[in-house]
C-alpha positions in Angstrom: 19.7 47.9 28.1 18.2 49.8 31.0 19.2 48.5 34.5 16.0 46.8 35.7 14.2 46.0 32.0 15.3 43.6 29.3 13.7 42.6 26.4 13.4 38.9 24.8 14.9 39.0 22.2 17.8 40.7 24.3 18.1 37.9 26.5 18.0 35.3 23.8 21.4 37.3 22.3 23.4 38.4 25.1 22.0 35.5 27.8 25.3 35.5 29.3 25.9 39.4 29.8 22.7 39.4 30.9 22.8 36.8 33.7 26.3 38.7 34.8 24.6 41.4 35.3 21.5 40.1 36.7 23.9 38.7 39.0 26.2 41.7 39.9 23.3 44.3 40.6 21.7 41.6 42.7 18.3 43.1 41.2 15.2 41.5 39.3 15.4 41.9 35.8 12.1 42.5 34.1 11.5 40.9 31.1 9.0 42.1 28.6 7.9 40.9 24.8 6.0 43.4 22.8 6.3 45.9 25.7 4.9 44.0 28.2 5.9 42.5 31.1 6.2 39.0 31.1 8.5 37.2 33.4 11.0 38.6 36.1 14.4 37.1 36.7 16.1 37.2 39.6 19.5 35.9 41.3 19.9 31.9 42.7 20.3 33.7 45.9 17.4 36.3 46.4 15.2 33.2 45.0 16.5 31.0 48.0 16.0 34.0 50.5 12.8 34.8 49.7 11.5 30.8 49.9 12.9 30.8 52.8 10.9 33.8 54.1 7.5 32.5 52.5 8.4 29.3 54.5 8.7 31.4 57.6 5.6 33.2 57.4 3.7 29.5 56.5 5.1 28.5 59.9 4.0 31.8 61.5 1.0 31.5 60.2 0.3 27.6 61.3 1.5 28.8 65.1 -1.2 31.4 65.6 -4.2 28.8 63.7 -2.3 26.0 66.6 -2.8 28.6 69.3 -6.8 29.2 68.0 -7.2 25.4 68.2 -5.2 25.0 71.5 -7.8 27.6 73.3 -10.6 26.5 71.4 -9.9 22.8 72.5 -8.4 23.5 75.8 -11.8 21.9 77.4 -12.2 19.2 75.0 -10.9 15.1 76.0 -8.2 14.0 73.7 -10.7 11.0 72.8 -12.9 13.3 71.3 -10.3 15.1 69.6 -8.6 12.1 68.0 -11.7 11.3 66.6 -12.0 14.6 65.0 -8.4 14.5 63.8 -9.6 10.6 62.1 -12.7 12.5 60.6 -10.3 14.9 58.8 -7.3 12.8 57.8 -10.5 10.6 55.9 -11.8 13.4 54.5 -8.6 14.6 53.3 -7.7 11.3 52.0 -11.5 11.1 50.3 -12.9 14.4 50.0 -15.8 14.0 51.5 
């Protein structure tokens, strides 16, 4: 079995071996059927880590679109504001 690659029918017969090592190399495993890649498998762990780092950049992300709207809006009265923010909770709500 090489280090990174394994194939289906591998994994269906040596499942545990293969999540040991999976786990000890703290690696993706590749899997492939007919040659091809199909699926990759990684540790509990690296899964968690890099959900958490998608999370972060989301939040990143959201900060600098808040900042747009903060300077966008600076001149704007919250009345007319709130009303915007009821126009696109309904349209969220409706679609339209």
């Amino acid at each position: 079995m090489d280090t990174n690659i394994v194939s289906t029918t591998e994994l269906q017969r040596n499942i545990k071996s293969v999540l040991d090592k999976l786990n000890d190399n703290n690696e993706p495993l590749i899997v492939v059927r007919d040659s091809k890649p199909k699926a990759v498998m990684m540790p509990y762990s690296e899964y968690k880590r890099l959900s958490s780092l998608e999370k972060e950049v989301i939040r990143l992300q959201m900060e600098k679109v808040w900042e747009k709207m903060r300077i966008i809006n600076k001149n704007v009265s919250d009345k007319e504001l709130n009303k915007d923010i009821e126009e696109a909770i309904k349209y969220a709500k409706n679609g339209r």
